[in-house]
Each structure stands twice: as structure tokens, then as C-alpha cells.
N, CA and C atoms as an extended XYZ file, in Angstrom:
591
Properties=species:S:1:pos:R:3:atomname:S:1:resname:S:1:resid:I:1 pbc="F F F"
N        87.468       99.305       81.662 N   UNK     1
C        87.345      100.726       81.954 CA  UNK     1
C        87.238      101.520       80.651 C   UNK     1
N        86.359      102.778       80.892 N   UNK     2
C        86.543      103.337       79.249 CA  UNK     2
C        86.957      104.884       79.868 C   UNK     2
N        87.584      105.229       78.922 N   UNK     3
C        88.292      106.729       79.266 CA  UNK     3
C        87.170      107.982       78.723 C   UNK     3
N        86.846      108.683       79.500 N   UNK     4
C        86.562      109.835       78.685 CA  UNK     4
C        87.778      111.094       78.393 C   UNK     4
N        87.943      111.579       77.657 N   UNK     5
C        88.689      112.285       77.426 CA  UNK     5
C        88.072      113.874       78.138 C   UNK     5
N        86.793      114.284       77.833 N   UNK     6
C        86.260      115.216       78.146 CA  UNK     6
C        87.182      116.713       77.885 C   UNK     6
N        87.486      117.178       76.979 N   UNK     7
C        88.512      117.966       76.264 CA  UNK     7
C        87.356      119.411       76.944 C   UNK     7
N        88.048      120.072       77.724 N   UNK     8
C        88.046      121.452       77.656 CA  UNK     8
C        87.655      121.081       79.598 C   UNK     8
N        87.372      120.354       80.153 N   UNK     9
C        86.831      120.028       81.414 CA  UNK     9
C        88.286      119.098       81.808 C   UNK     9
N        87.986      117.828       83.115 N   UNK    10
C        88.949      117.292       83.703 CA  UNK    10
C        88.247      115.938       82.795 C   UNK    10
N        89.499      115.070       82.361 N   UNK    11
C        89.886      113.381       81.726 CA  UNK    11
C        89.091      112.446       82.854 C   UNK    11
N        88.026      111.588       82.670 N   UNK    12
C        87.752      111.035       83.445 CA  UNK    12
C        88.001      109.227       83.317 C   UNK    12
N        87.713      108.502       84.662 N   UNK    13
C        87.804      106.796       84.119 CA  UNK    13
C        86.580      106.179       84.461 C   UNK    13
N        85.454      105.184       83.907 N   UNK    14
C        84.473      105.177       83.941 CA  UNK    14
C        84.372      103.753       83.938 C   UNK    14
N        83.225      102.997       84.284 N   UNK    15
C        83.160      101.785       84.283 CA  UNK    15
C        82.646      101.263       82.791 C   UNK    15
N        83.642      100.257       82.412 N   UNK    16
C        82.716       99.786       80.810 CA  UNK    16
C        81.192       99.703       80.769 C   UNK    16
N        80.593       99.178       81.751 N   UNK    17
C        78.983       98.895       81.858 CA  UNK    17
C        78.209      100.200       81.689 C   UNK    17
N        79.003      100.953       81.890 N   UNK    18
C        78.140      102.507       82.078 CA  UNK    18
C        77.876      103.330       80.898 C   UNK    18
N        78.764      101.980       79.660 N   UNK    19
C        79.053      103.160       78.158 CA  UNK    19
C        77.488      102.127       77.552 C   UNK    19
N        77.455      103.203       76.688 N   UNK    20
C        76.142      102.687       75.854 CA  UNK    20
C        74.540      102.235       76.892 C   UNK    20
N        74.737      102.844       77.829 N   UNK    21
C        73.380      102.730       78.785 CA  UNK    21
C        72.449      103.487       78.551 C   UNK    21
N        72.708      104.417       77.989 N   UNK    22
C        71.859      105.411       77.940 CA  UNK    22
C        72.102      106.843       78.330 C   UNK    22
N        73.061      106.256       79.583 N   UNK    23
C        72.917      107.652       80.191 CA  UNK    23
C        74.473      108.331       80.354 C   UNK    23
N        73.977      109.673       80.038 N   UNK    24
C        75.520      110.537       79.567 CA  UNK    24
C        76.966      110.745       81.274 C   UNK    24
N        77.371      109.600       81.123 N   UNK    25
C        78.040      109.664       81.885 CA  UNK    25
C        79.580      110.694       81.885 C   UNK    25
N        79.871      110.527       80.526 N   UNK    26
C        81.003      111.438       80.274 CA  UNK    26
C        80.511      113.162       79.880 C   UNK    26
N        81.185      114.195       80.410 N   UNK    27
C        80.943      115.551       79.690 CA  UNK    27
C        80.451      115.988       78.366 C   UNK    27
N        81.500      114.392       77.991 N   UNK    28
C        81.539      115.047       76.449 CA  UNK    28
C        80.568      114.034       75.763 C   UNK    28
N        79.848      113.190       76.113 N   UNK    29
C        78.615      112.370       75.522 CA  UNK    29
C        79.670      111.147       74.891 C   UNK    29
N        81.146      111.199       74.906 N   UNK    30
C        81.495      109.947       74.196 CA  UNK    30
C        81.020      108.233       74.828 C   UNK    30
N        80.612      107.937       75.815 N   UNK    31
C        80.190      106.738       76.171 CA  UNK    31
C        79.112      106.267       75.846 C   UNK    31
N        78.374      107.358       74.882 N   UNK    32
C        77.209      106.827       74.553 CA  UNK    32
C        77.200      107.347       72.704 C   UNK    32
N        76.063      106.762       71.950 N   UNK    33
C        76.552      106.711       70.576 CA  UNK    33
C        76.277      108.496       70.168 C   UNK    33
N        77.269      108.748       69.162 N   UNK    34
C        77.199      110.154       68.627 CA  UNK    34
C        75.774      110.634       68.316 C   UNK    34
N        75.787      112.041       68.571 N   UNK    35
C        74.356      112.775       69.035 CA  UNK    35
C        73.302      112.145       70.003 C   UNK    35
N        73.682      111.220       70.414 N   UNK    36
C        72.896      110.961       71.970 CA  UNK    36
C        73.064      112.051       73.078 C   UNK    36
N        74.090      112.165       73.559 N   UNK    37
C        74.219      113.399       74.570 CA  UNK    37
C        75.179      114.696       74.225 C   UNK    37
N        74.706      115.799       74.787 N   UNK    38
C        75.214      116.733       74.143 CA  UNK    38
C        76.570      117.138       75.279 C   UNK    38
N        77.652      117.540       74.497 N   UNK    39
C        79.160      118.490       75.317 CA  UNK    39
C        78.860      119.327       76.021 C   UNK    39
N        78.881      118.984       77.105 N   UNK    40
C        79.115      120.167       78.340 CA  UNK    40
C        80.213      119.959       79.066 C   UNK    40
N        81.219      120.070       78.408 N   UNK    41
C        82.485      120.095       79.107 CA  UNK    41
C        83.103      121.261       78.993 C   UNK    41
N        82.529      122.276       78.000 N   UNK    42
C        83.216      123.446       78.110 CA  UNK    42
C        82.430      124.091       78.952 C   UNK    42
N        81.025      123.840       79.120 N   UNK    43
C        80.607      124.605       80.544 CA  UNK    43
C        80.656      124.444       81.281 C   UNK    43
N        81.182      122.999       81.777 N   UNK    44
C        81.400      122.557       82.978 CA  UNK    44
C        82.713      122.995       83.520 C   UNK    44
N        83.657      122.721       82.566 N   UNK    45
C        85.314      123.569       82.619 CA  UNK    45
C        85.111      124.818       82.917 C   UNK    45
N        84.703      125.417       82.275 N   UNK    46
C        84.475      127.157       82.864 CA  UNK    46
C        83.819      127.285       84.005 C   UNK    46
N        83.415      126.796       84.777 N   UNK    47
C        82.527      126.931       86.410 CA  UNK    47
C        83.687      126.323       87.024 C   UNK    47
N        84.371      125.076       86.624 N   UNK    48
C        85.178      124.548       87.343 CA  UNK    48
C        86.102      125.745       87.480 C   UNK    48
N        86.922      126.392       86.593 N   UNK    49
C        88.037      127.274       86.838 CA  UNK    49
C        87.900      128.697       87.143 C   UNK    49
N        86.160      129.038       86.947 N   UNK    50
C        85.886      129.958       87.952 CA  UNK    50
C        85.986      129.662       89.167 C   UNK    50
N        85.952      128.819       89.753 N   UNK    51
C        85.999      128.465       91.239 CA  UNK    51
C        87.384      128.278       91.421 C   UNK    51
N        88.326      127.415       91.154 N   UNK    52
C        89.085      127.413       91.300 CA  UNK    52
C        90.511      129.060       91.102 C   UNK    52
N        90.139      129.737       90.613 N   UNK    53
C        90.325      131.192       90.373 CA  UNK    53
C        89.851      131.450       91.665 C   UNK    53
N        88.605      131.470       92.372 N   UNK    54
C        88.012      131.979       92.889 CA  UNK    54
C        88.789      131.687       94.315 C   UNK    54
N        89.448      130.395       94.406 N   UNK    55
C        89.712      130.005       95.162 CA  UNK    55
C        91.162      130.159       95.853 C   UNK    55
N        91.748      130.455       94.814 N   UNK    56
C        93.645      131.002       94.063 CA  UNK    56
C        93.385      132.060       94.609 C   UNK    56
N        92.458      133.503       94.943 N   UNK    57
C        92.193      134.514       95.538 CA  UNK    57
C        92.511      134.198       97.416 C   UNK    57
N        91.459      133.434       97.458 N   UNK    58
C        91.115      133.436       98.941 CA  UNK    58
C        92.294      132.957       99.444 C   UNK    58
N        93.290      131.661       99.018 N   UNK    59
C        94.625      131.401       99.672 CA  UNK    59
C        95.931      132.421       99.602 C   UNK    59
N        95.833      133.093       98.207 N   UNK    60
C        96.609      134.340       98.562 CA  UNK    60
C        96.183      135.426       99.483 C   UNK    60
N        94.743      135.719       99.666 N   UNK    61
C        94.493      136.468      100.649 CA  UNK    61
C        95.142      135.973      102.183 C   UNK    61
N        94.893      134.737      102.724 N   UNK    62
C        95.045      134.028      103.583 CA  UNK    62
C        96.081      133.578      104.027 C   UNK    62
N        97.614      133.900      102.639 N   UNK    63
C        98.425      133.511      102.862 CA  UNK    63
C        99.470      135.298      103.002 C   UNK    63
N        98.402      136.446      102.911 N   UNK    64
C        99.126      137.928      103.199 CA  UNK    64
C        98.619      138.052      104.395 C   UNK    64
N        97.705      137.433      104.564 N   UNK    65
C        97.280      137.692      106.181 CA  UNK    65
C        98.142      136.979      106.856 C   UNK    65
N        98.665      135.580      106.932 N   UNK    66
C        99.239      135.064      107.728 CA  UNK    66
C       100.724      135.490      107.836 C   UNK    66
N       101.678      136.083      106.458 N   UNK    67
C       102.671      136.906      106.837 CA  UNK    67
C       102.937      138.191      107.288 C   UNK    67
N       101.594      138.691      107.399 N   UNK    68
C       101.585      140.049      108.063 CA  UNK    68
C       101.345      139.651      109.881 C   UNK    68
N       100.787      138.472      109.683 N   UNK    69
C       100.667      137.858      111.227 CA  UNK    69
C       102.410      137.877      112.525 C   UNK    69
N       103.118      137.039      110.597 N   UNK    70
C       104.249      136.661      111.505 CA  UNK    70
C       105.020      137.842      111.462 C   UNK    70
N       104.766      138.832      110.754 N   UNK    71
C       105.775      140.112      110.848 CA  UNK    71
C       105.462      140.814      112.053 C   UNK    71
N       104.293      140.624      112.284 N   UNK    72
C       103.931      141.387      113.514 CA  UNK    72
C       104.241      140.417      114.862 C   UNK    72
N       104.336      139.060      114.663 N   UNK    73
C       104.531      138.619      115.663 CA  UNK    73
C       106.276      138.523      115.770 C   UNK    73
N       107.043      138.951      114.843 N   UNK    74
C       108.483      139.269      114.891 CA  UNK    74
C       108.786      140.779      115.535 C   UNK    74
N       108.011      141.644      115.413 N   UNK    75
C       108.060      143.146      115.435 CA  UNK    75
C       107.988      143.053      117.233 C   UNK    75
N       106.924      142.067      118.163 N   UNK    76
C       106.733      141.981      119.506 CA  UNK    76
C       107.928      141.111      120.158 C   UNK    76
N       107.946      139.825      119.224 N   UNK    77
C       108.962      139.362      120.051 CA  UNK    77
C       110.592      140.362      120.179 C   UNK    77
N       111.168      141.353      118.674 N   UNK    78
C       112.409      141.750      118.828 CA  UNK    78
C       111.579      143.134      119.971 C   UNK    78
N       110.574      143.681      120.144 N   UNK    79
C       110.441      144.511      121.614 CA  UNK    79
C       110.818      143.952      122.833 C   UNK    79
N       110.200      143.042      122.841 N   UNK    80
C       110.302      142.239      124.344 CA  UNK    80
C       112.039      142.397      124.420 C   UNK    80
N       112.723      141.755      123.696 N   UNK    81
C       113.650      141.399      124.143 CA  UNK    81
C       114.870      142.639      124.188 C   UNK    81
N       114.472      144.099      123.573 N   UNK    82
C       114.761      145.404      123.637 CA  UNK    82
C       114.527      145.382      125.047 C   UNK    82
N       113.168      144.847      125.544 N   UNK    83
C       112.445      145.279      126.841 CA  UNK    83
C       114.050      144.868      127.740 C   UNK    83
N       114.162      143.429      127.502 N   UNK    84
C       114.855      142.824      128.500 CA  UNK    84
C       116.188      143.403      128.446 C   UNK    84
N       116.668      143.990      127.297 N   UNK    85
C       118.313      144.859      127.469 CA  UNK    85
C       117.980      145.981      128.648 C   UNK    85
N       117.166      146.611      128.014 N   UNK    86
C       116.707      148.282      129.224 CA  UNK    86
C       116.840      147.620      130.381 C   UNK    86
N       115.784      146.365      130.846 N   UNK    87
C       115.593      146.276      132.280 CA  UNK    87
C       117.036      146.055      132.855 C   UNK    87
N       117.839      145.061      132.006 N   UNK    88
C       119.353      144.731      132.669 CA  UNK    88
C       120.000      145.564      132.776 C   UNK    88
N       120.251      146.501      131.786 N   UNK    89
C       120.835      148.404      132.305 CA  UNK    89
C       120.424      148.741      133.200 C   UNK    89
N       119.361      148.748      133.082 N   UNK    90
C       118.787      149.671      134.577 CA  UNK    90
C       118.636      148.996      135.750 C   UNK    90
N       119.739      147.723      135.798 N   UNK    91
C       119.874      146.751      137.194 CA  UNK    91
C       120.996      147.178      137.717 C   UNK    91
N       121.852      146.951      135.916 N   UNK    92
C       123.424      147.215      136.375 CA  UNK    92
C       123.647      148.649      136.807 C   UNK    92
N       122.618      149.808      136.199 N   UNK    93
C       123.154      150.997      137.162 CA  UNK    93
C       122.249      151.406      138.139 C   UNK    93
N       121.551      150.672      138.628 N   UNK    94
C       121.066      150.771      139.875 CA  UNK    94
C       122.185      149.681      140.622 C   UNK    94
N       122.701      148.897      140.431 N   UNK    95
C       123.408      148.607      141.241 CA  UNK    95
C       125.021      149.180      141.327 C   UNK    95
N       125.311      149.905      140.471 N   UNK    96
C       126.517      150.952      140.150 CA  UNK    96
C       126.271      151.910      141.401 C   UNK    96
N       124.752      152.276      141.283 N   UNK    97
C       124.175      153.765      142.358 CA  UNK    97
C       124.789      153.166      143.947 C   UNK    97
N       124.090      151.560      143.939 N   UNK    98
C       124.398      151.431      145.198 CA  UNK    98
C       125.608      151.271      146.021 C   UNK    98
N       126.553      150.743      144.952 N   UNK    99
C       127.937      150.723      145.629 CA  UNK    99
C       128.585      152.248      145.633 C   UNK    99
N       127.720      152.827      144.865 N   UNK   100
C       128.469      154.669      145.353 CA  UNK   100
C       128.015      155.292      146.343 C   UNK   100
N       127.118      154.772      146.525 N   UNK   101
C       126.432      155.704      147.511 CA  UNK   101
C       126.187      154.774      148.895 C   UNK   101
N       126.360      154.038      149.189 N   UNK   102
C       126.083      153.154      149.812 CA  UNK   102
C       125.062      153.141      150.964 C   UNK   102
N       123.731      152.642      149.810 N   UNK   103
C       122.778      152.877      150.999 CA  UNK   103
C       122.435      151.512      151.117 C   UNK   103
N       120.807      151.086      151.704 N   UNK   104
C       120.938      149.640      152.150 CA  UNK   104
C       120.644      149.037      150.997 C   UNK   104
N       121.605      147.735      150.940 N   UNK   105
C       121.734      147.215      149.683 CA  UNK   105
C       120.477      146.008      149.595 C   UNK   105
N       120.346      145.342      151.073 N   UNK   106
C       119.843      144.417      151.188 CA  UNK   106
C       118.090      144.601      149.933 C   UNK   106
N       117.159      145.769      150.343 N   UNK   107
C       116.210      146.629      149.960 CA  UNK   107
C       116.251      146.941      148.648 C   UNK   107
N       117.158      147.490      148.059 N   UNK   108
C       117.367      147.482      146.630 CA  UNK   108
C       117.059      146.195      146.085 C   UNK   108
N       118.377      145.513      146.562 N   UNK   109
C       118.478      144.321      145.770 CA  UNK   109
C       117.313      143.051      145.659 C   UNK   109
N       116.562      143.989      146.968 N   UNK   110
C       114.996      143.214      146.967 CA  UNK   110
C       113.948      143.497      145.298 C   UNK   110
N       114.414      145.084      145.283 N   UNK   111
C       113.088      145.068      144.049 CA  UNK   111
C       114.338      145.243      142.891 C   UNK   111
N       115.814      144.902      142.726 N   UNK   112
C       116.531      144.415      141.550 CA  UNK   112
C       116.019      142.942      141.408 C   UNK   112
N       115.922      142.182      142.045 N   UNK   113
C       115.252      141.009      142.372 CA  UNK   113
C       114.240      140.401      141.280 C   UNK   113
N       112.756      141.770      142.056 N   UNK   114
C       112.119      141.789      141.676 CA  UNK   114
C       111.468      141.991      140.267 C   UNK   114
N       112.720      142.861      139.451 N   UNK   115
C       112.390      143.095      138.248 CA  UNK   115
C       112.808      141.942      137.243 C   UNK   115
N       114.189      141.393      137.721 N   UNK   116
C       114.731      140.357      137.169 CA  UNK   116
C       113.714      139.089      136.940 C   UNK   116
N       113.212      138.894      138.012 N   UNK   117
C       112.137      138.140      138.207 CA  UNK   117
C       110.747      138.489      136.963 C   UNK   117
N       110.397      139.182      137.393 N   UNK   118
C       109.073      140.158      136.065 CA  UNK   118
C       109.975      139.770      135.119 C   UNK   118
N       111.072      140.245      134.901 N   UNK   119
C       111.599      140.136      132.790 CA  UNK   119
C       111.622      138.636      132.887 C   UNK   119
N       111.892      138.286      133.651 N   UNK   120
C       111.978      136.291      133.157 CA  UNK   120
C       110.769      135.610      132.848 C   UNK   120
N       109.807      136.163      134.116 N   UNK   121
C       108.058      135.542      133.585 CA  UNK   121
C       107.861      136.295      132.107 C   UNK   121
N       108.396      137.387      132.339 N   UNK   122
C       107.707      137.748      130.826 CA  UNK   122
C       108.480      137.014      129.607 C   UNK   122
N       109.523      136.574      129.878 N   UNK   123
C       110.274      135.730      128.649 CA  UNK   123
C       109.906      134.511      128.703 C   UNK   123
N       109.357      134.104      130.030 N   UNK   124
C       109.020      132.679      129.758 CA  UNK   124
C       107.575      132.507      129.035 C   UNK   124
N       106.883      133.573      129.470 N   UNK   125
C       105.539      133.839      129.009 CA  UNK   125
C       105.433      133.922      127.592 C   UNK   125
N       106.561      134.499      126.841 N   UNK   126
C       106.575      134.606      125.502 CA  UNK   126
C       107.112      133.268      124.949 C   UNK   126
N       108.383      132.275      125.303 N   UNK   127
C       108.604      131.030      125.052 CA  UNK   127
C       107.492      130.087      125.243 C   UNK   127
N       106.483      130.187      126.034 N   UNK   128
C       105.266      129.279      126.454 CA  UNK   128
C       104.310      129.594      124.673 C   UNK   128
N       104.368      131.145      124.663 N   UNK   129
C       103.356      131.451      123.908 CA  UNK   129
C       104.031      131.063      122.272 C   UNK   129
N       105.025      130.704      121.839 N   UNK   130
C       105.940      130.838      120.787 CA  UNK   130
C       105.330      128.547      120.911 C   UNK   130
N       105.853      128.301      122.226 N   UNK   131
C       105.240      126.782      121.633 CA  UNK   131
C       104.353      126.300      121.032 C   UNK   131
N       103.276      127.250      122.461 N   UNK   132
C       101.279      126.725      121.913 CA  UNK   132
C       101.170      126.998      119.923 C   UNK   132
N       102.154      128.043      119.952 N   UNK   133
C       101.479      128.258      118.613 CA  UNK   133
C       102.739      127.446      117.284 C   UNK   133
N       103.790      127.157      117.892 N   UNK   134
C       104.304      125.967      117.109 CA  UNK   134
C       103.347      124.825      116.821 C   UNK   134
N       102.843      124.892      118.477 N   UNK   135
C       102.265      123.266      118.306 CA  UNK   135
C       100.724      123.437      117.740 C   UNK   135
N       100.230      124.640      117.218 N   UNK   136
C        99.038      124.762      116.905 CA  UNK   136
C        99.083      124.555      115.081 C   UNK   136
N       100.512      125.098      114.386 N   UNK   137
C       100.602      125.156      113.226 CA  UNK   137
C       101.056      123.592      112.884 C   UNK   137
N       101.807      122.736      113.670 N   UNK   138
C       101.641      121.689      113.685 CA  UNK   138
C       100.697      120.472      113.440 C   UNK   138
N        99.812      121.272      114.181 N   UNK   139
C        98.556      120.324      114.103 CA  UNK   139
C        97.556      120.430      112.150 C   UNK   139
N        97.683      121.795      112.818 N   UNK   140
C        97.696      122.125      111.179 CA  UNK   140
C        98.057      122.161      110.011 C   UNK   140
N        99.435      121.871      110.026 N   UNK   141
C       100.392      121.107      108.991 CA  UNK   141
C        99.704      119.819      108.765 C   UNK   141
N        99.593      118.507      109.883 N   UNK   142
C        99.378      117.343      110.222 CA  UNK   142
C        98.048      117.164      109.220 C   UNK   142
N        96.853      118.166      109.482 N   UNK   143
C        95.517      118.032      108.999 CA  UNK   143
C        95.607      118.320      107.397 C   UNK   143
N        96.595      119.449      107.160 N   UNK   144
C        96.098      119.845      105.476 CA  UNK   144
C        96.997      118.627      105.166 C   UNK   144
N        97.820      118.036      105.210 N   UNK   145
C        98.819      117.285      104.683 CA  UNK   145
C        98.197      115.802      104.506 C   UNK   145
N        97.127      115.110      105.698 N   UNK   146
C        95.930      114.276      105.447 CA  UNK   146
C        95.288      114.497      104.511 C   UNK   146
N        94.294      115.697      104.490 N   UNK   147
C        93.793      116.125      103.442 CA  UNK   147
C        94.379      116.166      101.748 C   UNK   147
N        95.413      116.741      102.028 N   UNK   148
C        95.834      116.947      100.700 CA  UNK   148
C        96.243      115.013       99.971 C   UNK   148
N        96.510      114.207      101.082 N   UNK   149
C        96.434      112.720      100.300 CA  UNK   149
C        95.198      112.445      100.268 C   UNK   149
N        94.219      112.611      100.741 N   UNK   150
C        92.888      111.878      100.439 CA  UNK   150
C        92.459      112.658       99.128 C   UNK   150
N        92.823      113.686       98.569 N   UNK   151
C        92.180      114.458       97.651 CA  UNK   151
C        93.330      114.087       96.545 C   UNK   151
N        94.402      113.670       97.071 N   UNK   152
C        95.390      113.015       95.951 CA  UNK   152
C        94.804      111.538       95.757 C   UNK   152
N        94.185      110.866       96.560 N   UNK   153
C        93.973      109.642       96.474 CA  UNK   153
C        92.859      109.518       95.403 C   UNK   153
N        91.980      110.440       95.953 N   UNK   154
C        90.414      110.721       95.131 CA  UNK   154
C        91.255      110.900       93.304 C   UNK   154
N        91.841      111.474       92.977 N   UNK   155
C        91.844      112.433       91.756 CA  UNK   155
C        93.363      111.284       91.017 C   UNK   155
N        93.701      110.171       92.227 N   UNK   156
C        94.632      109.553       91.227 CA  UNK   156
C        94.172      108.531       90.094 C   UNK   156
N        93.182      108.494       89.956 N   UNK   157
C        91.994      107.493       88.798 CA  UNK   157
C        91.786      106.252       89.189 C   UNK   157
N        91.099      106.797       90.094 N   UNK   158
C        89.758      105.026       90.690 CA  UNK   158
C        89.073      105.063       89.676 C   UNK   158
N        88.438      103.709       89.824 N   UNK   159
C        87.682      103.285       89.314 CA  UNK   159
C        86.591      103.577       88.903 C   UNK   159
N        85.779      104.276       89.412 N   UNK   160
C        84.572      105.406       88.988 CA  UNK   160
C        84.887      106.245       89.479 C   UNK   160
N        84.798      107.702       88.769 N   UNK   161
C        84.877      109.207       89.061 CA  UNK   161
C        83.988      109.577       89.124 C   UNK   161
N        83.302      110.295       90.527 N   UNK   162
C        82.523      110.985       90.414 CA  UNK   162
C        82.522      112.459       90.620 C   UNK   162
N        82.064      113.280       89.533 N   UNK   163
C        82.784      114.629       89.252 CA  UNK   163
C        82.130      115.423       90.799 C   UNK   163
N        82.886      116.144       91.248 N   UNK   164
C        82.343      117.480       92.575 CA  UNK   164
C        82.139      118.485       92.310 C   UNK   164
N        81.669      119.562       92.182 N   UNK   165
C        81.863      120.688       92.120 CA  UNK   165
C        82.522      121.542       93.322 C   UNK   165
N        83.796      122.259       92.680 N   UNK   166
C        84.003      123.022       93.838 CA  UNK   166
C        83.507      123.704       94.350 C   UNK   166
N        83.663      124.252       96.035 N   UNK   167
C        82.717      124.859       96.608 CA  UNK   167
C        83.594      125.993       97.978 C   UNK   167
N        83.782      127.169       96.742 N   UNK   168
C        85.099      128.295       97.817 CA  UNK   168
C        84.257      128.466       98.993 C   UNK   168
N        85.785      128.661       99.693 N   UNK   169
C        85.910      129.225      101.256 CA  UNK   169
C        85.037      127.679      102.473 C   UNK   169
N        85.655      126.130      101.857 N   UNK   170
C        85.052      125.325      102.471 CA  UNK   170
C        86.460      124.945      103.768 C   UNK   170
N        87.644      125.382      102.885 N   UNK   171
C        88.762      125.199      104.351 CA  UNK   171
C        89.162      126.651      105.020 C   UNK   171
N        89.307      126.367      105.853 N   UNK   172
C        89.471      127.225      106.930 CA  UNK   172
C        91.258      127.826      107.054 C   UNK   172
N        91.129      128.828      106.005 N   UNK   173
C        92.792      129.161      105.275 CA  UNK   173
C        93.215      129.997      106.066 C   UNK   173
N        92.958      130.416      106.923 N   UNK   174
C        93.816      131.790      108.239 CA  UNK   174
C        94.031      130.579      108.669 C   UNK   174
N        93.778      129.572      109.504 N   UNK   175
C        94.434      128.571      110.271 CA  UNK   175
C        95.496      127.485      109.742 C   UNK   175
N        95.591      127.939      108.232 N   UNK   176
C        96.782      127.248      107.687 CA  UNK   176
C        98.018      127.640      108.195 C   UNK   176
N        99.222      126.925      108.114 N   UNK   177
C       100.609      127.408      108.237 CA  UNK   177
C       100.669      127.798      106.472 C   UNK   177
N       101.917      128.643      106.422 N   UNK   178
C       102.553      129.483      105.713 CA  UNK   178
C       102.700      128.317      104.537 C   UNK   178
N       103.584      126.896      104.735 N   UNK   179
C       104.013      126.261      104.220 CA  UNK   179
C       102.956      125.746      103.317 C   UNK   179
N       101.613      125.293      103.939 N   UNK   180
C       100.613      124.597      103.335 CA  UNK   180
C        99.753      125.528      102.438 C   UNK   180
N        99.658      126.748      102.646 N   UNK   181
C        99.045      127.981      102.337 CA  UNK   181
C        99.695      128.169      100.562 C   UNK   181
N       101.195      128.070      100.581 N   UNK   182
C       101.893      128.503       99.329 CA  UNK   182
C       101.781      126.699       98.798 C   UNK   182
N       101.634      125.499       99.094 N   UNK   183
C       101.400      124.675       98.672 CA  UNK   183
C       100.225      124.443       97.718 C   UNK   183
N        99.354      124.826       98.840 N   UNK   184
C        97.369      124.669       98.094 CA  UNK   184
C        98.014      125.672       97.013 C   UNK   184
N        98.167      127.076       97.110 N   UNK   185
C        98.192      127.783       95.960 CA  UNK   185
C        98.667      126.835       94.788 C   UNK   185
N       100.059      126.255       95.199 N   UNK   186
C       100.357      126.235       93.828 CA  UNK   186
C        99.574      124.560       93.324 C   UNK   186
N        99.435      123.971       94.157 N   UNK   187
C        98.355      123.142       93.655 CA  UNK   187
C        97.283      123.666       92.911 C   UNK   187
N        96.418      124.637       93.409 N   UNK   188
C        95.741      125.484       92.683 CA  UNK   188
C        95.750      125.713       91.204 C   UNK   188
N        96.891      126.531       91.620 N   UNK   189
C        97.210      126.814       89.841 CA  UNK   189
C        97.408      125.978       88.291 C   UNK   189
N        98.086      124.695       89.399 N   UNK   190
C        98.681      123.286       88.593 CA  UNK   190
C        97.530      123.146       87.940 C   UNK   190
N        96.357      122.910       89.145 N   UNK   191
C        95.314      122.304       88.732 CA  UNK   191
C        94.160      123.571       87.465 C   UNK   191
N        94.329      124.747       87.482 N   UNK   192
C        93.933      125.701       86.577 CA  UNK   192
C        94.434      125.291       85.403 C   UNK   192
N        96.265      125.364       84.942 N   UNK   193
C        96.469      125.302       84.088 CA  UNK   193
C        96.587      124.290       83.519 C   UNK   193
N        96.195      122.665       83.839 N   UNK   194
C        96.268      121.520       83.224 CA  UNK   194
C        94.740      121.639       82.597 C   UNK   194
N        94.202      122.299       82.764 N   UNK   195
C        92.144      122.389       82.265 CA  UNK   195
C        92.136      123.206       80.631 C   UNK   195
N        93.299      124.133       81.055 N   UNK   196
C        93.543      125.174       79.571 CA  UNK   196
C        94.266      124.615       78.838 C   UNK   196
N        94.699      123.378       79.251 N   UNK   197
C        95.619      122.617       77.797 CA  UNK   197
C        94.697      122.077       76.950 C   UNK   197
């Protein structure tokens, strides 16, 4: 194996057969003899960490959207359940009314019933809706967390590297969870500031 160092871009590992071929396999032209190929590793480094910048944007965007998601989805669930104090007051003194006054209880207690009934679908309706979307960020945990080993697997130094160019807005970052969202970032960054050393 021969190393390129590629100083100002990413360190690559290369196959011995590939040095002295001719052809500029490393950034920095070291696999082939001096002034054969010319350094483009500082231009290649600078596109790389424009993108990656570029990219450090879009997951912080993605990751204020998704806590403004859950603030708002905290702001409905503590209503609802405001909802459900009022409705139980207004059982217990509708049923206060009826033992004072004593009219037919049977009738009341038909649409006290009835409301009790409504606040429960609606709580169950919100516990149903609180799962789907457990089990949706789940799934989504499950997928970036695949991802993120195959792209650890790629970048842990096989045997031939073949360089990618990054290419923003290719994952789909509103459908991240929170957790994976502040992860990529700081992967992100790791990966910015190991390029400027």
C-alpha cells in the first residue's frame, strides 16, 4: 500500500501498483515522480469544505426546525390535557347541579357520559398519535445509524480510496430525529476541522 499524505485535502491509501503508472492518483502528485503531476489538494480541500460548511448549515437549519417541531408539539399536548382538567370540572359541577336540584339524573348522566367518553378518544387519539411518531423517529434513528457505519466503514482506510465529492441536501434532514441531527453536525464539523490541520 502507499500512503498519500495529500496535505491541505483528506490522507489517502492507494494500491502500490498504481504509484509510478503514470497516472496522478494522489492530490498531491506524490505516487508518481516529482513534477509529473501537479497539487490539487488545496483545491480540492477548499470545494471539499465548502460543501461540507455548506452542509453544517442545512443540519442546523433542520435541526431548529425539528425543535421548534417538538416545542410545538409540547405546547398541544400540555392544551389537551388543560382540555381534559376543564372537561372533569365541568362533570363534577354538573353533577354538584344535579344532586341540588334534583332533576333527572338518568339524562344528564347520559351526556356526562358522553363527554367523558369524547375526552378519552381524544387522549387516546393523542397517545396513538405520540406512538406513530415514536415509531417513525425510530425508524429513522435505525436508517441514519446504518448509514452513518457504512460511511464509517467507507472512510476507515480500505484498500483503494476512491475520493467523492460531496453533494448538499442529498439526506433528507427534517426526517431526522433530534439525536442524529446534533450527531451528523458534529460529525460535520470533526470532519471540517481535521482538513485545516
Amino acid at each position: 500500500m502507499f500512503y498519500c499524505a495529500n496535505k491541505g485535502h483528506e490522507p489517502a491509501l492507494i494500491s502500490s501498483s498504481f504509484v509510478d503508472d503514470g497516472i496522478c492518483d494522489c492530490c498531491d502528485g506524490s505516487d508518481e515522480p516529482f513534477g509529473t503531476c501537479r497539487n490539487m489538494c488545496i483545491e480540492k480541500g477548499e470545494a471539499k469544505k465548502a460543501a461540507l460548511r455548506q452542509e453544517i448549515i442545512e443540519v442546523e437549519k433542520a435541526l431548529a426546525e425539528k425543535m421548534y417541531k417538538i416545542q410545538e408539539a409540547r405546547e398541544t399536548k400540555a392544551k389537551r390535557a388543560e382540555r381534559i382538567l376543564v372537561i372533569d370540572a365541568e362533570l363534577a359541577a354538573q353533577v354538584l347541579e344535579l344532586e341540588e336540584a334534583e332533576v333527572d339524573k338518568e339524562k344528564v348522566q347520559a351526556e356526562v357520559d358522553e363527554k367523558r367518553r369524547v375526552a378519552e378518544v381524544e387522549h387516546e387519539a393523542a397517545e396513538k398519535e405520540a406512538a406513530i411518531r415514536e415509531a417513525e423517529e425510530a425508524a429513522a434513528r435505525q436508517a441514519e445509524e446504518e448509514e452513518t457505519q457504512r460511511l464509517a466503514a467507507e472512510q476507515g482506510g480500505a484498500a483503494e480510496v476512491q475520493e467523492e465529492e460531496c453533494v448538499p441536501g442529498t439526506l433528507k434532514l427534517p426526517e431526522l430525529p433530534v439525536m442524529k441531527l446534533q450527531d451528523l453536525l458534529t460529525m460535520k464539523l470533526m470532519q471540517l476541522n481535521m482538513m485545516d490541520v
